[in-house]
PDB file of N, CA, C, O and CB in Angstrom:
ATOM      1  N   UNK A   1      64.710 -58.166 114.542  1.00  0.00           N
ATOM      2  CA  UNK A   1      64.281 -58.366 113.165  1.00  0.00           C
ATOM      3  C   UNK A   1      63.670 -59.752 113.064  1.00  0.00           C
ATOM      4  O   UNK A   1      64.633 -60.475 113.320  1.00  0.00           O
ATOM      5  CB  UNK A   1      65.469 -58.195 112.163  1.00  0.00           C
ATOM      6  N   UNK A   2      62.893 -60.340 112.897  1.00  0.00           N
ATOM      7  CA  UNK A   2      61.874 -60.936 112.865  1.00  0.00           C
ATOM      8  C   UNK A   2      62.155 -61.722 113.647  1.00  0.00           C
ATOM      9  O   UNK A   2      62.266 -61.284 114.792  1.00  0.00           O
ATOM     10  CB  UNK A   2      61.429 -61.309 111.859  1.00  0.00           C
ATOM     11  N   UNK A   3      62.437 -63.432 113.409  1.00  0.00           N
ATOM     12  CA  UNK A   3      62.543 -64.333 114.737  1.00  0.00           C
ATOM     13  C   UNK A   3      63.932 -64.755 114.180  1.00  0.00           C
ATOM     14  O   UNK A   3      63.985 -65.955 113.908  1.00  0.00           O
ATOM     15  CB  UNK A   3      61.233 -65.725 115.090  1.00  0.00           C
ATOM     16  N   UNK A   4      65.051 -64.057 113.951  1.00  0.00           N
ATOM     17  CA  UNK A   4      66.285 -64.123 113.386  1.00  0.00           C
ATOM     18  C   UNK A   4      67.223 -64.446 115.024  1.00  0.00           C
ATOM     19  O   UNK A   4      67.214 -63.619 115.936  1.00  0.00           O
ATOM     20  CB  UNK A   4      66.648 -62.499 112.378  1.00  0.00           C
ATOM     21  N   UNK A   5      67.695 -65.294 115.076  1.00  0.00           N
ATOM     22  CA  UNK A   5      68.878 -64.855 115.772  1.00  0.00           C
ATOM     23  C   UNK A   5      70.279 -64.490 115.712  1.00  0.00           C
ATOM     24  O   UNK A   5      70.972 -64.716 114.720  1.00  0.00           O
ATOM     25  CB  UNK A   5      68.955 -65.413 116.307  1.00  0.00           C
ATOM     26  N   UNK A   6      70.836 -63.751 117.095  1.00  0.00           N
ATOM     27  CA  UNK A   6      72.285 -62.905 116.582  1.00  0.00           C
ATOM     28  C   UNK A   6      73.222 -64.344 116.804  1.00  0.00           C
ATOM     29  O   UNK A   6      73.174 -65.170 117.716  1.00  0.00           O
ATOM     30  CB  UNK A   6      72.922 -61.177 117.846  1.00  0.00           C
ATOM     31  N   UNK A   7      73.911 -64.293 115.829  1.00  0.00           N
ATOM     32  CA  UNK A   7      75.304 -65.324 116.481  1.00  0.00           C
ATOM     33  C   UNK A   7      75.823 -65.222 117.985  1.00  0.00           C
ATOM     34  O   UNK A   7      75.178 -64.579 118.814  1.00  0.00           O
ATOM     35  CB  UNK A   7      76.758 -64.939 115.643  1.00  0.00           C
ATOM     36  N   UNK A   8      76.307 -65.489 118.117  1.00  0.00           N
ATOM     37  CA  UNK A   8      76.699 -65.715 119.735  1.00  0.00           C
ATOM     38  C   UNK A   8      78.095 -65.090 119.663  1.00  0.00           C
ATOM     39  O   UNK A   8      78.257 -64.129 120.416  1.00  0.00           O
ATOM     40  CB  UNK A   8      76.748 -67.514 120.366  1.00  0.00           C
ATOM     41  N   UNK A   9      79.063 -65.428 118.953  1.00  0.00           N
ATOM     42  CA  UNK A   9      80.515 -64.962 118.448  1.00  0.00           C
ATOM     43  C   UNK A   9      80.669 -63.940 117.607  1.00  0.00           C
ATOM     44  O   UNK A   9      81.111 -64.224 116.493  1.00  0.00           O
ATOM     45  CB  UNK A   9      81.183 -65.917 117.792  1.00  0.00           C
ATOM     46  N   UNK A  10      80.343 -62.467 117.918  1.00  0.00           N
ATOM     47  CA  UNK A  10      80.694 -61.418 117.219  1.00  0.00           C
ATOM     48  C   UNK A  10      81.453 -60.565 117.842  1.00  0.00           C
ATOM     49  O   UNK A  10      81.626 -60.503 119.060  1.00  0.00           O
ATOM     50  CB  UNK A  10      79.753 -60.847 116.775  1.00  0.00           C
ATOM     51  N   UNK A  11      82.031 -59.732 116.825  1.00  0.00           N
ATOM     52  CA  UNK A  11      82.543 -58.653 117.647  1.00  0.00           C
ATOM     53  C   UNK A  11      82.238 -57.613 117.844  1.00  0.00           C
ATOM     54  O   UNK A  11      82.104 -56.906 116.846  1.00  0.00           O
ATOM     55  CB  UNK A  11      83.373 -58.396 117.504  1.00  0.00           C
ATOM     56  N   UNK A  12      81.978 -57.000 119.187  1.00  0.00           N
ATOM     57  CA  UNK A  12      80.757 -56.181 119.012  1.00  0.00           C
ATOM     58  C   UNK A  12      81.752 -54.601 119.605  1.00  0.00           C
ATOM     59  O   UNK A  12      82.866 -54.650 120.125  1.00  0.00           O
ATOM     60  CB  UNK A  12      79.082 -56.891 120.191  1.00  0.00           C
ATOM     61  N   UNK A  13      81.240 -53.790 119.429  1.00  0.00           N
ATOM     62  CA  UNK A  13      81.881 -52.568 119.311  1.00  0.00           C
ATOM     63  C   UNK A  13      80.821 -51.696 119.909  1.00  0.00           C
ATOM     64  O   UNK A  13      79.595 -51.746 120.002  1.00  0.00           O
ATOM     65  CB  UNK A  13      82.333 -52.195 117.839  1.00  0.00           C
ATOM     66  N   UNK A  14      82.071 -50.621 120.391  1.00  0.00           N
ATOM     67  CA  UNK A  14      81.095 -49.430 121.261  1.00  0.00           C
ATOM     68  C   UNK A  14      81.796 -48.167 120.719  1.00  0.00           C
ATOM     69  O   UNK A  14      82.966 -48.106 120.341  1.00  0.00           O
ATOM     70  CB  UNK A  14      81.178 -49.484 123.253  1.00  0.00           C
ATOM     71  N   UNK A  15      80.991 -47.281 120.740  1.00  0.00           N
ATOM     72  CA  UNK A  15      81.441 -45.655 119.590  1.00  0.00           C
ATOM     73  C   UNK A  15      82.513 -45.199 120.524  1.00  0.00           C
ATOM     74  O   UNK A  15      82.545 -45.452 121.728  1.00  0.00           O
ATOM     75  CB  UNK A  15      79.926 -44.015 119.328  1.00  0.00           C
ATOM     76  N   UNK A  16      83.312 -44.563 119.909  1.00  0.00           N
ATOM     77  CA  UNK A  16      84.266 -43.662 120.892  1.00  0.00           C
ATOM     78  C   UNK A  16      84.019 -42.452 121.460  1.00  0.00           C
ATOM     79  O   UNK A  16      84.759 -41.847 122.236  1.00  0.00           O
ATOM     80  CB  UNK A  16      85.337 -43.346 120.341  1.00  0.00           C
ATOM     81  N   UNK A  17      82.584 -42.002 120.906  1.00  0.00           N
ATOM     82  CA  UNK A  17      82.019 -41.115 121.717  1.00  0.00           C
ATOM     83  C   UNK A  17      81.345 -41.704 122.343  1.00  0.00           C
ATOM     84  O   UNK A  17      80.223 -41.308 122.029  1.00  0.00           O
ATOM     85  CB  UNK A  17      81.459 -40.181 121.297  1.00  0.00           C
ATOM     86  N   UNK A  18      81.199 -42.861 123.493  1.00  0.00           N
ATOM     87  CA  UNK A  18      80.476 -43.471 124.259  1.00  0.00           C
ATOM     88  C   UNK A  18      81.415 -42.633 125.876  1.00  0.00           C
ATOM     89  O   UNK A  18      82.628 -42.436 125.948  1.00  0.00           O
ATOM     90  CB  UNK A  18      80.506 -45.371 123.838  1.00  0.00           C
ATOM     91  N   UNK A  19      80.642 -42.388 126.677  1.00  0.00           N
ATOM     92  CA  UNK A  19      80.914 -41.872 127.969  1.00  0.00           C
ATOM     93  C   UNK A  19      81.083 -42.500 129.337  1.00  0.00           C
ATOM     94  O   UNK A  19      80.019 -43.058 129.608  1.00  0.00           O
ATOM     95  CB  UNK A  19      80.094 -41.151 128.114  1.00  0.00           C
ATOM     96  N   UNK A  20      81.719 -42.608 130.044  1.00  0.00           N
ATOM     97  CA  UNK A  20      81.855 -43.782 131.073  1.00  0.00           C
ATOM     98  C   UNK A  20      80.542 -43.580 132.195  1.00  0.00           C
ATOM     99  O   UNK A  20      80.447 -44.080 133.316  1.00  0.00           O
ATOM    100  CB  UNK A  20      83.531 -43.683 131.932  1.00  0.00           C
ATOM    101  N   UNK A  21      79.844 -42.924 131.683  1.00  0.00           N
ATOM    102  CA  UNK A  21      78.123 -43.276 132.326  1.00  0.00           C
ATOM    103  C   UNK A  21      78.183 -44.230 131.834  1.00  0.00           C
ATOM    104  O   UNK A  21      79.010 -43.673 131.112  1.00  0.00           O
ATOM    105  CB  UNK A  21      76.654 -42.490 131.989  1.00  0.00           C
ATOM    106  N   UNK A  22      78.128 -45.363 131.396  1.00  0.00           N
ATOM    107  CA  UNK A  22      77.647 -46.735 131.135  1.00  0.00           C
ATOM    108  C   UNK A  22      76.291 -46.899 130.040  1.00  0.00           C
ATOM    109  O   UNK A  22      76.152 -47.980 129.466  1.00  0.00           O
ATOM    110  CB  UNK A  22      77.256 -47.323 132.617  1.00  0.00           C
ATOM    111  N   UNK A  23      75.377 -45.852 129.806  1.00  0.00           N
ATOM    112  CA  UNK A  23      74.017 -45.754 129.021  1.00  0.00           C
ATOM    113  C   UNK A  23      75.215 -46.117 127.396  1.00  0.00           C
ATOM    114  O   UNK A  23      75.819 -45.338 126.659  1.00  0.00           O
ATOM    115  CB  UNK A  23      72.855 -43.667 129.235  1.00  0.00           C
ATOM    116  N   UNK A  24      75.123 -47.403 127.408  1.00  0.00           N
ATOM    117  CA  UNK A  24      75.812 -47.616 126.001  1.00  0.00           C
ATOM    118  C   UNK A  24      75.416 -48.358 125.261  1.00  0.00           C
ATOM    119  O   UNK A  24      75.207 -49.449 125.792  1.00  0.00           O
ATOM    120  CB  UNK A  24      76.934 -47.958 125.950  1.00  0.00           C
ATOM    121  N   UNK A  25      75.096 -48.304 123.807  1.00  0.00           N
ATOM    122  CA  UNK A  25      74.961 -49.796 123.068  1.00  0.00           C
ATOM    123  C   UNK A  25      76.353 -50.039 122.115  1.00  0.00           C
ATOM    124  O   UNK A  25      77.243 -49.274 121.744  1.00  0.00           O
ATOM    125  CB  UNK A  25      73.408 -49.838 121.932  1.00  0.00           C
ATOM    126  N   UNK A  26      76.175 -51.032 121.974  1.00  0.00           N
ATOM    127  CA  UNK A  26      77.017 -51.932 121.207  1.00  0.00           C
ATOM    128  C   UNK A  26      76.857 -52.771 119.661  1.00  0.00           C
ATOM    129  O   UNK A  26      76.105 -53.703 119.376  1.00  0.00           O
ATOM    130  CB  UNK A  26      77.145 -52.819 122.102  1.00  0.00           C
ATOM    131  N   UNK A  27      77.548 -52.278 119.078  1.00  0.00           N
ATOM    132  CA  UNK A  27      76.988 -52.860 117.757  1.00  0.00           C
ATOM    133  C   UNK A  27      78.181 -53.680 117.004  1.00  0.00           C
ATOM    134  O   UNK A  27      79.349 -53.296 116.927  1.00  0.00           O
ATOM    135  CB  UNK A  27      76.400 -51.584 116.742  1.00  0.00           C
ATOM    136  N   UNK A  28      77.556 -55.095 116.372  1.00  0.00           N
ATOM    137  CA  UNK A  28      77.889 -55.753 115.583  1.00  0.00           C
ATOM    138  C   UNK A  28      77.689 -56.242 114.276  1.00  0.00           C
ATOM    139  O   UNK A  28      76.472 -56.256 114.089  1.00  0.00           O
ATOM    140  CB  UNK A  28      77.911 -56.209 116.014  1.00  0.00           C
ATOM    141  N   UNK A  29      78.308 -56.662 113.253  1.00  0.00           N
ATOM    142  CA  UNK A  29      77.897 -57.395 111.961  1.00  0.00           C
ATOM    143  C   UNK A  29      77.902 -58.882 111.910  1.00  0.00           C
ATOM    144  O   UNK A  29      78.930 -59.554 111.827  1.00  0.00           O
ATOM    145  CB  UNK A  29      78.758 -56.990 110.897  1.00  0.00           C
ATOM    146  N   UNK A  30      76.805 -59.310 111.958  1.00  0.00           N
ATOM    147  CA  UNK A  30      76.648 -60.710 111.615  1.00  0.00           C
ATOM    148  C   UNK A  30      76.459 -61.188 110.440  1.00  0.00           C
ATOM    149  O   UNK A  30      76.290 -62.388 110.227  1.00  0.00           O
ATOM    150  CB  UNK A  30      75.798 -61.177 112.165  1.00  0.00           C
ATOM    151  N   UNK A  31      76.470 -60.223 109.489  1.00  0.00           N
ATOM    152  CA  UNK A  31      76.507 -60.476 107.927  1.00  0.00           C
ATOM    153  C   UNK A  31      76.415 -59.322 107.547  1.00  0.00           C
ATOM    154  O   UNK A  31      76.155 -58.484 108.410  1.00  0.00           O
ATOM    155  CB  UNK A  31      75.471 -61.335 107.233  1.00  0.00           C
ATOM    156  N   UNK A  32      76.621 -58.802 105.906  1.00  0.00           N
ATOM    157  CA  UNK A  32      76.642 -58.130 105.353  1.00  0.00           C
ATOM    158  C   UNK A  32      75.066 -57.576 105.150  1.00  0.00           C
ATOM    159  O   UNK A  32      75.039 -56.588 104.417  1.00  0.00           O
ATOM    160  CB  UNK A  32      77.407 -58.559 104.525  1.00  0.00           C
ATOM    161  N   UNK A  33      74.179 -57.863 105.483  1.00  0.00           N
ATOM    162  CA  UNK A  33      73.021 -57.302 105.251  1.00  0.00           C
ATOM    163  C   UNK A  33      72.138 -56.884 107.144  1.00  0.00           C
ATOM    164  O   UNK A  33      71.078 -56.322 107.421  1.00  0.00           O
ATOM    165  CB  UNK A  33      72.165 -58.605 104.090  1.00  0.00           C
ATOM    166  N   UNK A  34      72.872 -57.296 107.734  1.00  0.00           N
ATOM    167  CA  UNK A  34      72.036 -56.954 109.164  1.00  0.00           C
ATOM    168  C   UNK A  34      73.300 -56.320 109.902  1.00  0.00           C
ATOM    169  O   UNK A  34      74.435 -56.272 109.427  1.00  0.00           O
ATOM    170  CB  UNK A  34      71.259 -58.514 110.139  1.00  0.00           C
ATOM    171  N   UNK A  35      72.922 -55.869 111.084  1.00  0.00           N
ATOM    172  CA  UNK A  35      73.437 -54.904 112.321  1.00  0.00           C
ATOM    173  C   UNK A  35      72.961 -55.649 113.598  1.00  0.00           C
ATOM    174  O   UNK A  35      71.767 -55.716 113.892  1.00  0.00           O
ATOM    175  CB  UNK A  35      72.733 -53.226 112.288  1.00  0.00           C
ATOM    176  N   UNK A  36      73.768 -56.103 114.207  1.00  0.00           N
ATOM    177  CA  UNK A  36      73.079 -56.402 115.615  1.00  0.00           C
ATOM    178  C   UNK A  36      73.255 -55.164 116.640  1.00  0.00           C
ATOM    179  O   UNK A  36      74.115 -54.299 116.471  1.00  0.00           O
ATOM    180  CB  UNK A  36      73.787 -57.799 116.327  1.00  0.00           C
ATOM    181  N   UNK A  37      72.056 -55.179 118.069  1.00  0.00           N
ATOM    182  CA  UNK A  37      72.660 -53.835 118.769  1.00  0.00           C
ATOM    183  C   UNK A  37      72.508 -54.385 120.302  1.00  0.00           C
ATOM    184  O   UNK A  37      71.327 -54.712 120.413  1.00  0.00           O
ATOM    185  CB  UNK A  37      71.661 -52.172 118.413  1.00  0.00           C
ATOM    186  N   UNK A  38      73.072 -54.583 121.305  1.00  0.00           N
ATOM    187  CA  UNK A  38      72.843 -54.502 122.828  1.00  0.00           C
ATOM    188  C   UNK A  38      73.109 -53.510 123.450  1.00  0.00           C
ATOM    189  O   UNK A  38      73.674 -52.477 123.091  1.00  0.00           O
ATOM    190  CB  UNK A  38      73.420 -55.311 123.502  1.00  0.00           C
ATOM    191  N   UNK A  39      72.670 -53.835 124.469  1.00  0.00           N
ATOM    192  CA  UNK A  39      73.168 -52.841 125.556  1.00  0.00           C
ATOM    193  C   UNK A  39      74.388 -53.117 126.627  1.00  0.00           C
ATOM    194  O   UNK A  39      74.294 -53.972 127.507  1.00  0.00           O
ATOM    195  CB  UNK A  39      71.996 -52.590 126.379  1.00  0.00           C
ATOM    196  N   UNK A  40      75.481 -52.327 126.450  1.00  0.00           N
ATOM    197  CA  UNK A  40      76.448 -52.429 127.042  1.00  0.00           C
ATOM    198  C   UNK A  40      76.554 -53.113 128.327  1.00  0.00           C
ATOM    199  O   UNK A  40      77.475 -53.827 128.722  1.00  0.00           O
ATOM    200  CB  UNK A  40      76.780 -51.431 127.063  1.00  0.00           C
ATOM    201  N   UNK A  41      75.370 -52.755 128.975  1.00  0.00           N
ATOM    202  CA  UNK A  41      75.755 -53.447 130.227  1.00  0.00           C
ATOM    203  C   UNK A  41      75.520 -54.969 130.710  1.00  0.00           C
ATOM    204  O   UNK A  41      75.643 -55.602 131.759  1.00  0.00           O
ATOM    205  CB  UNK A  41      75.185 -52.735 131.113  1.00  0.00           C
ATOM    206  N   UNK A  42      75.143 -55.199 129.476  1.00  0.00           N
ATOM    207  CA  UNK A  42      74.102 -56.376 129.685  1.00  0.00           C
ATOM    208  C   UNK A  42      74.559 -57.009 128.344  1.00  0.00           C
ATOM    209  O   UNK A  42      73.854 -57.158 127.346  1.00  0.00           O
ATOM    210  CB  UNK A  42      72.267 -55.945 129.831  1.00  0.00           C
ATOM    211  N   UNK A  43      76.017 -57.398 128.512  1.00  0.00           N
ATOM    212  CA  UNK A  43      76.236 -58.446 127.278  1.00  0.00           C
ATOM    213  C   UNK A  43      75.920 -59.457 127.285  1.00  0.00           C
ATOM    214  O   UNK A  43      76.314 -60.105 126.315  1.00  0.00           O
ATOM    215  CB  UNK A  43      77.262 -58.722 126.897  1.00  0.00           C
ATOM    216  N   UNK A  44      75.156 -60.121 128.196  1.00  0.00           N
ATOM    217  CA  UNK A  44      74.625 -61.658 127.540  1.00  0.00           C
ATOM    218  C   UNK A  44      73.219 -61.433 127.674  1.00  0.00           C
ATOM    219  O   UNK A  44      72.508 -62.406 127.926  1.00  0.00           O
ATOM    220  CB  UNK A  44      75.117 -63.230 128.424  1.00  0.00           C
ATOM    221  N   UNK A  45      72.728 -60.340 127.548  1.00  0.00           N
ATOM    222  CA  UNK A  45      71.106 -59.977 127.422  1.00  0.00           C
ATOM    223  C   UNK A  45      70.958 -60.240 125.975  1.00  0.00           C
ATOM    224  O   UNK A  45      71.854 -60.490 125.168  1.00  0.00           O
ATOM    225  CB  UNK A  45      70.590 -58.272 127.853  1.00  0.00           C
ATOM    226  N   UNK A  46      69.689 -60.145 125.775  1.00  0.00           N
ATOM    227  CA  UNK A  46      69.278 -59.918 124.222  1.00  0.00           C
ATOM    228  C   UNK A  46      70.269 -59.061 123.203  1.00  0.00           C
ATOM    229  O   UNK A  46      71.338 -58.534 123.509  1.00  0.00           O
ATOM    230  CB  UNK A  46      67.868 -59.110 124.227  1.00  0.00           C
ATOM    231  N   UNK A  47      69.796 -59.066 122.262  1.00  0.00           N
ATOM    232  CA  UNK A  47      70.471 -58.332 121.335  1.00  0.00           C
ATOM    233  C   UNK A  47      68.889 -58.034 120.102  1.00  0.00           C
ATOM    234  O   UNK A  47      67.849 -58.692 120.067  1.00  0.00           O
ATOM    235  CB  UNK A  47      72.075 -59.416 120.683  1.00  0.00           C
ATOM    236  N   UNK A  48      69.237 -56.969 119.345  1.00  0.00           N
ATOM    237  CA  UNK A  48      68.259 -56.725 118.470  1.00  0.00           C
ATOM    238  C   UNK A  48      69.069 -57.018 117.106  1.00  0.00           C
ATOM    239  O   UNK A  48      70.290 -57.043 117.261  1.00  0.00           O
ATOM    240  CB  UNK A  48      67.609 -55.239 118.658  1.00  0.00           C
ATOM    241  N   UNK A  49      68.548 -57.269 115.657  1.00  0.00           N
ATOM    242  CA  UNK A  49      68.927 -57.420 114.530  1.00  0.00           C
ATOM    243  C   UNK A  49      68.312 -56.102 114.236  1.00  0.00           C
ATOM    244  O   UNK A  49      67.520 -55.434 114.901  1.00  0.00           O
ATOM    245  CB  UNK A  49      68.584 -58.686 113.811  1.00  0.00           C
ATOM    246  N   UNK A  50      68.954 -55.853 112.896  1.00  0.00           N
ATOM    247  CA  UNK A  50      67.984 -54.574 112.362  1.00  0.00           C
ATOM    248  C   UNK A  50      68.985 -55.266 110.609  1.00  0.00           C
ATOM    249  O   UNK A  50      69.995 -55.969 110.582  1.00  0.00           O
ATOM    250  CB  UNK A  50      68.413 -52.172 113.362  1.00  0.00           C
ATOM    251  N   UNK A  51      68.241 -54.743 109.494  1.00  0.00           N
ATOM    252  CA  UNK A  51      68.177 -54.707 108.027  1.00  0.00           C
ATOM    253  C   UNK A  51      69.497 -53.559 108.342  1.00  0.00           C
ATOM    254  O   UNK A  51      69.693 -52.842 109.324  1.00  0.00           O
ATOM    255  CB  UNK A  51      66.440 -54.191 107.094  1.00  0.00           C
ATOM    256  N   UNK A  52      70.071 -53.685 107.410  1.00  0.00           N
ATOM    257  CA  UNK A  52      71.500 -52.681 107.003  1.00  0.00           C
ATOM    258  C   UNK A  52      70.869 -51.232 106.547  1.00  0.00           C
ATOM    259  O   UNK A  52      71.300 -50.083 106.646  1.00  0.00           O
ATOM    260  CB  UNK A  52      72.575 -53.423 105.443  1.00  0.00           C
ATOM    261  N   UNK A  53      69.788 -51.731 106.063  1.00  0.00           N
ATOM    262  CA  UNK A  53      69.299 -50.415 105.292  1.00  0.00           C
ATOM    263  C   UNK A  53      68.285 -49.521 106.601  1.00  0.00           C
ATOM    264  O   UNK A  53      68.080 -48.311 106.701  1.00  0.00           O
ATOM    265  CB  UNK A  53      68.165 -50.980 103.623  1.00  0.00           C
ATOM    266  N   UNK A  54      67.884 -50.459 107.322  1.00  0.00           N
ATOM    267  CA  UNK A  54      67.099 -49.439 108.279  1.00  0.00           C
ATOM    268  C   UNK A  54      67.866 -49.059 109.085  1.00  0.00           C
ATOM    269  O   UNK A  54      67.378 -48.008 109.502  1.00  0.00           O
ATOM    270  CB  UNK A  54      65.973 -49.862 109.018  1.00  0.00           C
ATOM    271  N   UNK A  55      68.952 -49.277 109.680  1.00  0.00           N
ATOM    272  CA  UNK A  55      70.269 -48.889 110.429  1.00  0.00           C
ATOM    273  C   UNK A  55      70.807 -48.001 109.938  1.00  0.00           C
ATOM    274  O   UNK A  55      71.286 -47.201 110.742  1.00  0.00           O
ATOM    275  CB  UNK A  55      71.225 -49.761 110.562  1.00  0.00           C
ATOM    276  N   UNK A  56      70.998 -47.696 108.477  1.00  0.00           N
ATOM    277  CA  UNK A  56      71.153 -46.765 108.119  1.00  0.00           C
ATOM    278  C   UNK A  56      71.037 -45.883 107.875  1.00  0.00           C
ATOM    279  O   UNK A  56      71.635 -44.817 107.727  1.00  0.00           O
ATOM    280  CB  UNK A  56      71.252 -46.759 107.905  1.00  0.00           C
ATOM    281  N   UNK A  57      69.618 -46.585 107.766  1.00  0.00           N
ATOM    282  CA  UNK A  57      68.254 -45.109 108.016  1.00  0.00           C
ATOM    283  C   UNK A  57      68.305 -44.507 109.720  1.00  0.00           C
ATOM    284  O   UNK A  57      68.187 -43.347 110.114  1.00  0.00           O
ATOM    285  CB  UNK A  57      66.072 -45.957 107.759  1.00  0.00           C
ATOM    286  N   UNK A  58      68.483 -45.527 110.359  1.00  0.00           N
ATOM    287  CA  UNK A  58      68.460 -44.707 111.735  1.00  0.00           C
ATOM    288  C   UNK A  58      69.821 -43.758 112.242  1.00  0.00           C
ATOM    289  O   UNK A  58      69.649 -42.749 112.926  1.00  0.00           O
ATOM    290  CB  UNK A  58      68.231 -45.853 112.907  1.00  0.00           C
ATOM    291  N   UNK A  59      71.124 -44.197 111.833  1.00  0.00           N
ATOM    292  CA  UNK A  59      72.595 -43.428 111.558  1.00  0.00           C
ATOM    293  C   UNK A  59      72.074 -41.996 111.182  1.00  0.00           C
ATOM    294  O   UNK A  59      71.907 -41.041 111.941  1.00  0.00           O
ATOM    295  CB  UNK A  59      73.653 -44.171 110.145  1.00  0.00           C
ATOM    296  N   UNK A  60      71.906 -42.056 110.127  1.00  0.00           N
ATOM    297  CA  UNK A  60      71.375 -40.829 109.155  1.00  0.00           C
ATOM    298  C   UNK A  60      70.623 -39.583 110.109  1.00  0.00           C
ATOM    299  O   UNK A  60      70.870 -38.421 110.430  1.00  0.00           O
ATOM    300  CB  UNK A  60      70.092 -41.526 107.934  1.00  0.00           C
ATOM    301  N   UNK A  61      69.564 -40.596 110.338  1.00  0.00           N
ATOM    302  CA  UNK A  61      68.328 -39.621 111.004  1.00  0.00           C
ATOM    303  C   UNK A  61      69.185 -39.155 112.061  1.00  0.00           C
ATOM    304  O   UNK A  61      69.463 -37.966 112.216  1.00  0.00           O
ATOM    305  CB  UNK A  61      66.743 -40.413 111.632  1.00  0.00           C
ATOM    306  N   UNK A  62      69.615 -40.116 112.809  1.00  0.00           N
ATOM    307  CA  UNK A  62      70.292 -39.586 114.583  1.00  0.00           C
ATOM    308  C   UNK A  62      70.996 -38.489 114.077  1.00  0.00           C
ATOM    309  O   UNK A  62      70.565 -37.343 114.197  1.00  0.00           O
ATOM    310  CB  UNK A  62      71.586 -40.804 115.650  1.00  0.00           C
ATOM    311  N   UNK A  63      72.295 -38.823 113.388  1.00  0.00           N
ATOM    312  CA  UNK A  63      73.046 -37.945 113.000  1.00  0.00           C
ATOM    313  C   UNK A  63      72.651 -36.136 112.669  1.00  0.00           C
ATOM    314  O   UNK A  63      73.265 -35.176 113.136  1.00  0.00           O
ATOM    315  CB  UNK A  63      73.446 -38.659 111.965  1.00  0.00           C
ATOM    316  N   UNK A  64      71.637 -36.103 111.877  1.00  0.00           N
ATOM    317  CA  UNK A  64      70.712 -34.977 111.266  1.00  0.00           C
ATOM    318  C   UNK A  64      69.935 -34.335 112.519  1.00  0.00           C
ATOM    319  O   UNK A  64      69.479 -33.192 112.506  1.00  0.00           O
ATOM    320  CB  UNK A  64      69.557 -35.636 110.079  1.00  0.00           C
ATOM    321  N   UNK A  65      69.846 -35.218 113.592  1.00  0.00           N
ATOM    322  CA  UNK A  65      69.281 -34.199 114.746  1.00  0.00           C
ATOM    323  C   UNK A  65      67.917 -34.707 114.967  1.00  0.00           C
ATOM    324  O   UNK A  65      67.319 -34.346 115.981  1.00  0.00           O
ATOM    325  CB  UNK A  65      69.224 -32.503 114.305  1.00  0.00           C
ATOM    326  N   UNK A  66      67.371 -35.497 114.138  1.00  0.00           N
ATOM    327  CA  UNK A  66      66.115 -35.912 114.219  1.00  0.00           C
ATOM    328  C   UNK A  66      65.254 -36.249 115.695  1.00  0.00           C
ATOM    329  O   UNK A  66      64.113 -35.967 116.060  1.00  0.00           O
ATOM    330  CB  UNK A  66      66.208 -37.004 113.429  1.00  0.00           C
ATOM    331  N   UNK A  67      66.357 -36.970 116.325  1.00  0.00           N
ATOM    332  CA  UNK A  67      65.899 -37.505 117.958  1.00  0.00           C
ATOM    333  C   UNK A  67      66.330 -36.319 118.607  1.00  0.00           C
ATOM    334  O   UNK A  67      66.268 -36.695 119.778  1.00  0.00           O
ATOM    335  CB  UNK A  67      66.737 -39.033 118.716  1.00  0.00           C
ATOM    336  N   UNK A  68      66.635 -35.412 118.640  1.00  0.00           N
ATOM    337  CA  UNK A  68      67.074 -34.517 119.974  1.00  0.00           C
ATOM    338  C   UNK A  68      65.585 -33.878 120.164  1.00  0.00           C
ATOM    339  O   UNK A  68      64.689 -33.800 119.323  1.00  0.00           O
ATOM    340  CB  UNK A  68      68.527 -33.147 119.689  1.00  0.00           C
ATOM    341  N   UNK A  69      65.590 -33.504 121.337  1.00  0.00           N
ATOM    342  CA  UNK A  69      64.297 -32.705 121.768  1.00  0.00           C
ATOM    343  C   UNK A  69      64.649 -31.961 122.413  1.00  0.00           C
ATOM    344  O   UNK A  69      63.863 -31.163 122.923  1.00  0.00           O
ATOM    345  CB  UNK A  69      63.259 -33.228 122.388  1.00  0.00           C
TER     346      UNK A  69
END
């Protein structure tokens, strides 16, 4: 999300439907209005921000089936 950075000290969380294939992301709150997301395997890699509301928009969509092919 734009040139925002994630805090360094969050707590970041992985779904419990995550599978021990390792293909995982991880998500945190760094405030009440953003979502941070990495990739599991790679916790001191980047991280992405996203708006609460487009995260939610993307929850939604995933959820509804939108990405499956």
């Amino acid at each position: 999300m734009n040139d925002q950075t994630v805090p360094t000290r969050l707590e970041w969380r992985k779904s419990s439907h995550s599978g021990a294939n390792g293909n995982c992301v991880e998500v945190a709150v760094p405030d009440s209005a953003s979502i941070a997301v990495r990739d599991s395997k790679d916790p001191d890699g980047p991280a992405l921000r996203f708006s609460a509301e487009a995260w939610n928009a993307f929850v939604t969509a995933a959820g509804s089936g939108a990405f499956e092919g």
